[in-house]
C-alpha beads as a LAMMPS data file, in Angstrom:
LAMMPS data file: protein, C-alpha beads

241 atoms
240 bonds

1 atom types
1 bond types

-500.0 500.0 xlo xhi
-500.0 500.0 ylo yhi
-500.0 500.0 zlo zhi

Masses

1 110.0

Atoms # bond

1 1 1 0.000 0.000 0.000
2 1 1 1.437 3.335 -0.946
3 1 1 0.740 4.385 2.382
4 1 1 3.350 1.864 3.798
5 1 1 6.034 3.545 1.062
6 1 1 8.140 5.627 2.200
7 1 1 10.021 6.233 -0.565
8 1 1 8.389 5.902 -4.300
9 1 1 10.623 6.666 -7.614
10 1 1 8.937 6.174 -10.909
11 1 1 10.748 5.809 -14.315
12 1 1 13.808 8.057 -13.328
13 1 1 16.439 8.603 -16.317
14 1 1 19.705 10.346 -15.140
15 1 1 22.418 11.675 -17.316
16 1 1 25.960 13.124 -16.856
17 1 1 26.149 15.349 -20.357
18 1 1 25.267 13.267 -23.096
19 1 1 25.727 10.169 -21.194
20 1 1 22.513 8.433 -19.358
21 1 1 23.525 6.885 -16.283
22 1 1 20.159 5.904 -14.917
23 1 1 17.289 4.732 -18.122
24 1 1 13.569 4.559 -16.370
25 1 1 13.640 2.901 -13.269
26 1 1 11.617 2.287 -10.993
27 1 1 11.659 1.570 -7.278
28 1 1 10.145 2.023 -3.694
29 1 1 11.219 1.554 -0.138
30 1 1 8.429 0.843 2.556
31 1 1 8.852 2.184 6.038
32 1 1 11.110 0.321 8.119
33 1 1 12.875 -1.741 5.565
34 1 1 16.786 -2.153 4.699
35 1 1 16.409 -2.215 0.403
36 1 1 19.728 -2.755 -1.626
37 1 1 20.834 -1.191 -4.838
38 1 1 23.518 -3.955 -6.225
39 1 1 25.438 -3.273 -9.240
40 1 1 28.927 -3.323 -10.946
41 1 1 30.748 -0.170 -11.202
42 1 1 29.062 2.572 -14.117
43 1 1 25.784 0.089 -13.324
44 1 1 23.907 3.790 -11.591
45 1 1 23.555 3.287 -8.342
46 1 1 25.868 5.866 -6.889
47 1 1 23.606 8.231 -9.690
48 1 1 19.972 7.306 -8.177
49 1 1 21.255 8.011 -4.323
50 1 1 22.383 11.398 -5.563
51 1 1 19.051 12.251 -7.331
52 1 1 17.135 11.428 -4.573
53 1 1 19.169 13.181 -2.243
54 1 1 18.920 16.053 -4.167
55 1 1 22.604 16.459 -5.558
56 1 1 22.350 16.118 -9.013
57 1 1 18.936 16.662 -11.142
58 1 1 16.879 13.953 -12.775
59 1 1 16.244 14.667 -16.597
60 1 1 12.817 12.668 -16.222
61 1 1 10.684 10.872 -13.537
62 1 1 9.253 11.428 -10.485
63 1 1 10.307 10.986 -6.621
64 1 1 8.126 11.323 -3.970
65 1 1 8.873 11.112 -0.024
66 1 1 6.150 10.612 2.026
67 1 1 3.535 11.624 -0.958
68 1 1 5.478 14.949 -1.485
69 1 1 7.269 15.219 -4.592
70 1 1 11.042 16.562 -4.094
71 1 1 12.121 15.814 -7.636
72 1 1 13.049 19.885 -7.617
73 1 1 13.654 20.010 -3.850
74 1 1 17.293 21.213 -3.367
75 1 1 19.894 19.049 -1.478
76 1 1 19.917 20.845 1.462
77 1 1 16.191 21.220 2.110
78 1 1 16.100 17.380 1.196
79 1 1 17.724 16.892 4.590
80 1 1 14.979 19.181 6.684
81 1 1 12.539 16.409 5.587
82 1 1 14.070 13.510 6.977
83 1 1 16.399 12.463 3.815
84 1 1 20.191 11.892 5.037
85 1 1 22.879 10.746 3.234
86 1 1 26.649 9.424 3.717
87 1 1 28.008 9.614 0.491
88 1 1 30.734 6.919 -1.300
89 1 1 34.152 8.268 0.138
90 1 1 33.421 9.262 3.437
91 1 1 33.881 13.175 2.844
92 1 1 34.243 13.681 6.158
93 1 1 36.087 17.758 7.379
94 1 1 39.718 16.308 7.724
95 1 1 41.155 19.602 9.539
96 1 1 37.822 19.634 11.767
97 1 1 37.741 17.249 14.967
98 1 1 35.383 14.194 15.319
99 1 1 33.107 15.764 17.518
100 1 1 33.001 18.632 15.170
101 1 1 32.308 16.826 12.137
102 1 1 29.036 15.090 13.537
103 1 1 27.763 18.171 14.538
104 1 1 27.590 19.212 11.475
105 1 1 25.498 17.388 10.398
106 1 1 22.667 18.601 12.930
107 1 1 22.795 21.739 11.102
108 1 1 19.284 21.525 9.886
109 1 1 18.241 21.142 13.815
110 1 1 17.690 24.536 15.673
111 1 1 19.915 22.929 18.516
112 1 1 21.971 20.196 19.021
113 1 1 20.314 16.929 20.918
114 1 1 22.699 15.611 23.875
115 1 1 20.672 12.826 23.774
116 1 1 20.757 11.725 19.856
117 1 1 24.242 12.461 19.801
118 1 1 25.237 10.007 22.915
119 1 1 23.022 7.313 21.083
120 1 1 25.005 7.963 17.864
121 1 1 28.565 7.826 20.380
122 1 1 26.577 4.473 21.734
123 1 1 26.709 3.059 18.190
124 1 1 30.696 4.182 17.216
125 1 1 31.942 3.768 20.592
126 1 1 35.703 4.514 18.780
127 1 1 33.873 8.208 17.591
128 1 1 33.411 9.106 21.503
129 1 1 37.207 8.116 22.484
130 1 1 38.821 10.214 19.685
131 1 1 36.087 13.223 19.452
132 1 1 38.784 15.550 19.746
133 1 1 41.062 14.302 17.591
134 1 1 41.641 15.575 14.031
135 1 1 39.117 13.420 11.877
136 1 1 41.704 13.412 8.645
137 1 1 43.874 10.867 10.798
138 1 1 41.156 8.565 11.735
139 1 1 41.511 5.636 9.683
140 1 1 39.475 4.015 6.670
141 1 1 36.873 2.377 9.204
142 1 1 36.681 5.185 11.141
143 1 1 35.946 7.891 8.841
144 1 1 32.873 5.508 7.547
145 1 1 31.926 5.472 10.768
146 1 1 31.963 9.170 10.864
147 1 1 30.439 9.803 7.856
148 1 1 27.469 7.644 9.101
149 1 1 27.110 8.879 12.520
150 1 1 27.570 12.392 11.304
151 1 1 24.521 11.537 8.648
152 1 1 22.211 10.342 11.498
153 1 1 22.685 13.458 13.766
154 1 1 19.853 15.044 11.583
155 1 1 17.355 12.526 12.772
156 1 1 16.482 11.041 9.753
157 1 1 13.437 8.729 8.986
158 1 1 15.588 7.275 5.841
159 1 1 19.254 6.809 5.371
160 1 1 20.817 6.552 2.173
161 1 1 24.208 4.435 2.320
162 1 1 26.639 4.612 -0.065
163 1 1 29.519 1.983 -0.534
164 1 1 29.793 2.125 3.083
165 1 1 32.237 -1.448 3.088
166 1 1 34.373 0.002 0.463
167 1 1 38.012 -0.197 1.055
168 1 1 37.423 -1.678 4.918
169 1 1 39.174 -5.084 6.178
170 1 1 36.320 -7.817 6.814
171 1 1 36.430 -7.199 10.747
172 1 1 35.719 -3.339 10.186
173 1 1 32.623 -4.531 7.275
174 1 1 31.088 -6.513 10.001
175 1 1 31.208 -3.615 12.110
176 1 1 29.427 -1.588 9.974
177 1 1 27.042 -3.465 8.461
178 1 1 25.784 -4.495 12.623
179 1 1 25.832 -0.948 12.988
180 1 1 23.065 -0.532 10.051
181 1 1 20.745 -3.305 11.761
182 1 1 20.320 -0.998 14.883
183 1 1 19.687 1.970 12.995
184 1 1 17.151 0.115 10.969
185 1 1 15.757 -1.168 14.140
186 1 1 15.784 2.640 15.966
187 1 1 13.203 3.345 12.676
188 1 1 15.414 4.039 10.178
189 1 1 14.643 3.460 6.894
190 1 1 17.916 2.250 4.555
191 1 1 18.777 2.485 1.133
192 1 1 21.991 0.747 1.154
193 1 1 24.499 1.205 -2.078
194 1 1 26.580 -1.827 -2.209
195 1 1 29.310 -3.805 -4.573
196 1 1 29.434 -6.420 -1.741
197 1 1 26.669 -8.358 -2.810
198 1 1 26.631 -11.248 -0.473
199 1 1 26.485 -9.195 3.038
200 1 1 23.661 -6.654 1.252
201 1 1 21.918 -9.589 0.325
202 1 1 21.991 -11.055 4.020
203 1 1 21.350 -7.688 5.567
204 1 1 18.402 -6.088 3.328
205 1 1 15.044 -6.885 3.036
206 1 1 14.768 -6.602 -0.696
207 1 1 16.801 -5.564 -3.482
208 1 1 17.122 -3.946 -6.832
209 1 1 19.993 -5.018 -9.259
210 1 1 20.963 -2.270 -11.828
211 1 1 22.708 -3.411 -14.856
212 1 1 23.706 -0.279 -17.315
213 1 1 21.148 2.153 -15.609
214 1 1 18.286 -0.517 -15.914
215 1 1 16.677 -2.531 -13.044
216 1 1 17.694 -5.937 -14.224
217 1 1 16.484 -8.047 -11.337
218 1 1 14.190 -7.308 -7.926
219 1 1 12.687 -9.231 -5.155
220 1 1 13.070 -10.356 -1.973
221 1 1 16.610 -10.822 -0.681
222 1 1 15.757 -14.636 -0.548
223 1 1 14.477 -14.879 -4.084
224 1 1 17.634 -12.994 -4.971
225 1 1 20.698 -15.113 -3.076
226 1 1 18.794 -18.472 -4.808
227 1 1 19.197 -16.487 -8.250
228 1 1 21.132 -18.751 -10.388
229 1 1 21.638 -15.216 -12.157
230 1 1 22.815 -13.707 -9.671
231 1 1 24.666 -16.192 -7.932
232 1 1 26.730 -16.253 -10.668
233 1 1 27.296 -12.394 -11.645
234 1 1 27.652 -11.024 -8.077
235 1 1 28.459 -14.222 -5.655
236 1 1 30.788 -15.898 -7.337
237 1 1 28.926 -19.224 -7.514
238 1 1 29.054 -21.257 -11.126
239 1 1 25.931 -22.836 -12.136
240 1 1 26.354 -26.896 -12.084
241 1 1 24.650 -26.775 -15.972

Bonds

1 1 1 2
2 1 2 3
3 1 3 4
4 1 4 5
5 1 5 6
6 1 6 7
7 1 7 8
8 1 8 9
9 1 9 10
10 1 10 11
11 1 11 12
12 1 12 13
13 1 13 14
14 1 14 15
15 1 15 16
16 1 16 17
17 1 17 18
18 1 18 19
19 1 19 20
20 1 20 21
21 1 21 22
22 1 22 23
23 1 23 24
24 1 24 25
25 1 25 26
26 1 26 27
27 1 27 28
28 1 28 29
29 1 29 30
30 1 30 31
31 1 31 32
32 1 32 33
33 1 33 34
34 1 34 35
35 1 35 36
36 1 36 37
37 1 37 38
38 1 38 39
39 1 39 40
40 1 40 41
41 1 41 42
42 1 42 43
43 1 43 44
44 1 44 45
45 1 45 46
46 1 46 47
47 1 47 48
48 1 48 49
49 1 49 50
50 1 50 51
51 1 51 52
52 1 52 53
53 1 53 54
54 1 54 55
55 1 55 56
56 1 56 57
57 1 57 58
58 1 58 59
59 1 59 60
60 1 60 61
61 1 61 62
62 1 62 63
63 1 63 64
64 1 64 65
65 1 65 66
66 1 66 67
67 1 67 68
68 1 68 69
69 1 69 70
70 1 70 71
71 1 71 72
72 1 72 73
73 1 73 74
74 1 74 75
75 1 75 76
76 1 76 77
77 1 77 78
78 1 78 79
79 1 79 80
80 1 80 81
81 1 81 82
82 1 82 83
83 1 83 84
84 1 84 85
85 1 85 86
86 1 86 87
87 1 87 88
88 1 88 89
89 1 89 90
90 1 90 91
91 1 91 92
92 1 92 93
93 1 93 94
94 1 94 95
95 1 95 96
96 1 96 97
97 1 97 98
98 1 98 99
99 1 99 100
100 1 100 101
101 1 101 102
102 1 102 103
103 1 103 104
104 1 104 105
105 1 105 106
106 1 106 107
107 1 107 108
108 1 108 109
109 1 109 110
110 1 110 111
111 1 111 112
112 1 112 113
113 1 113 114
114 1 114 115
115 1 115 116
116 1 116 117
117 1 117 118
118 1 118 119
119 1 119 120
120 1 120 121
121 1 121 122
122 1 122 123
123 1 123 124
124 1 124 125
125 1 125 126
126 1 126 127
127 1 127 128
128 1 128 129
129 1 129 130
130 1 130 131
131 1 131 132
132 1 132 133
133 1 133 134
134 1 134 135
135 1 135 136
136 1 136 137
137 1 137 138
138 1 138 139
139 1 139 140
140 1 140 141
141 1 141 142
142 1 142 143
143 1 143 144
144 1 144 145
145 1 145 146
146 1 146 147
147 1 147 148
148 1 148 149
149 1 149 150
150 1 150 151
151 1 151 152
152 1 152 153
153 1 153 154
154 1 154 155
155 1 155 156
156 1 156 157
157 1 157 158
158 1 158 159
159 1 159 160
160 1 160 161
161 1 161 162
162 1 162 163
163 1 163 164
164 1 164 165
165 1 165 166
166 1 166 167
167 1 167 168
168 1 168 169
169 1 169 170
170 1 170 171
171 1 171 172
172 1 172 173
173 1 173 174
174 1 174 175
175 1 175 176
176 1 176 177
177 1 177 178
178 1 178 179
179 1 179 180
180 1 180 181
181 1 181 182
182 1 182 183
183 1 183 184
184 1 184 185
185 1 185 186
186 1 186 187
187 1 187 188
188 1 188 189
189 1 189 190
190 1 190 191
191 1 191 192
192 1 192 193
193 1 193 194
194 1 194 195
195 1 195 196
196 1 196 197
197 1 197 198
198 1 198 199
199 1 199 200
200 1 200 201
201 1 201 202
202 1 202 203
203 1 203 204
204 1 204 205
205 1 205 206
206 1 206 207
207 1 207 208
208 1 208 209
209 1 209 210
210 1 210 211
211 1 211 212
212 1 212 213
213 1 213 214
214 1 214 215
215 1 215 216
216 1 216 217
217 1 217 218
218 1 218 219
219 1 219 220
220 1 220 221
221 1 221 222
222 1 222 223
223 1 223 224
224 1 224 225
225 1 225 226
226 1 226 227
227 1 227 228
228 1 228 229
229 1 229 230
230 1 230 231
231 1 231 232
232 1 232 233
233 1 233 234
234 1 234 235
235 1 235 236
236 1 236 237
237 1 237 238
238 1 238 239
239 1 239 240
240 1 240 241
């Protein structure tokens, strides 16, 4: 029911120039679900996070939040209405302090909430240790953490996730990707960006696979990880035929 969407994009196309990035699709996330958005590189996912978020225009389409359509809403009133996004490389304030880069991203709020930000500190324990230190020396893990915890300070009903496992040893993934179950089970919606295919798949609810800008496969995460199709494009399985 559309009431349970949260989240409703209809035949979006996306270009860069003279290049389309995203051709026509289609998606939704419903309230309280983790959805993937698996792909190879140049498939469009990075692309359809940034047009919903408001960073770069759609040529056609429609998005709606909530029933309101913010197809022309700017980025940073995209935020105000409970839309937050941490981005694919981190781009966390390197000369700013921890502390000082998750503030910032309560700047939509008319004051900062003690108690949101010591639930966010609860989540990246590591953030609260080193929230005066410089964040450009924090390492890889670290700054995703950052750029995550700085995203949620905002209060956001839906968080859009970027790559967030890129670059990150295994033990630091895991990490992360625990992290996103408790935010999803605080109430937060997730749109999750992902080239690791196999933990998406086991963390999301449902998926999208883009292929060239096009939604080549959707379902449930189930129907998805028994794919033959996709078992053998993003999990590395052959099929025994």
């Amino acid at each position: 029911m559309d009431n349970d969407r949260l989240l409703i994009a209809e035949d979006i196309e996306v270009s860069y120039g003279n290049i389309q990035a995203v051709k026509g699709i289609s998606f939704d996330v419903r309230k309280g679900e983790i959805v993937a958005i698996l792909g190879a590189n140049g498939a469009g996912k990075t692309t359809t996070l940034r047009a919903i978020s408001g960073l770069h225009k759609i040529g056609k389409g429609s998005i709606r939040y909530k029933s309101f359509e913010i197809t022309s809403v700017p980025a940073y009133k995209i935020v105000s209405i409970g839309i937050s996004h941490a981005p694919e490389g981190r781009r966390i304030f390197g000369t700013l302090n921890v502390k000082e880069n998750i503030l910032l991203g309560a700047y939509t709020m008319q004051s900062i909430d003690d108690e949101r930000l010591q639930w966010v500190y609860s989540l990246f324990p590591i953030l609260q240790e080193r929230q005066n230190q410089l964040a450009g020396t924090l390492s890889g893990g670290e700054q995703q953490m950052l750029a995550i915890a700085r995203a949620l300070m905002s209060k956001p009903e839906m968080l859009l996730l970027d790559e967030p496992s890129l670059g990150l040893a295994p033990i630091l993934v895991k990490t992360i990707f625990n992290v996103i179950k408790e935010i999803n089970k605080a109430g937060v919606s997730v749109l999750l960006v992902e080239q690791n295919a196999r933990l998406a798949l086991q963390l999301a609810d449902r998926a999208y696979v883009l292929e060239v800008g096009k939604i080549a496969i959707s379902g449930s995460t189930k129907d998805l990880l028994s794919s033959t199709k996709v078992q053998e494009a993003y999990l590395g399985k052959k099929s025994n035929k």
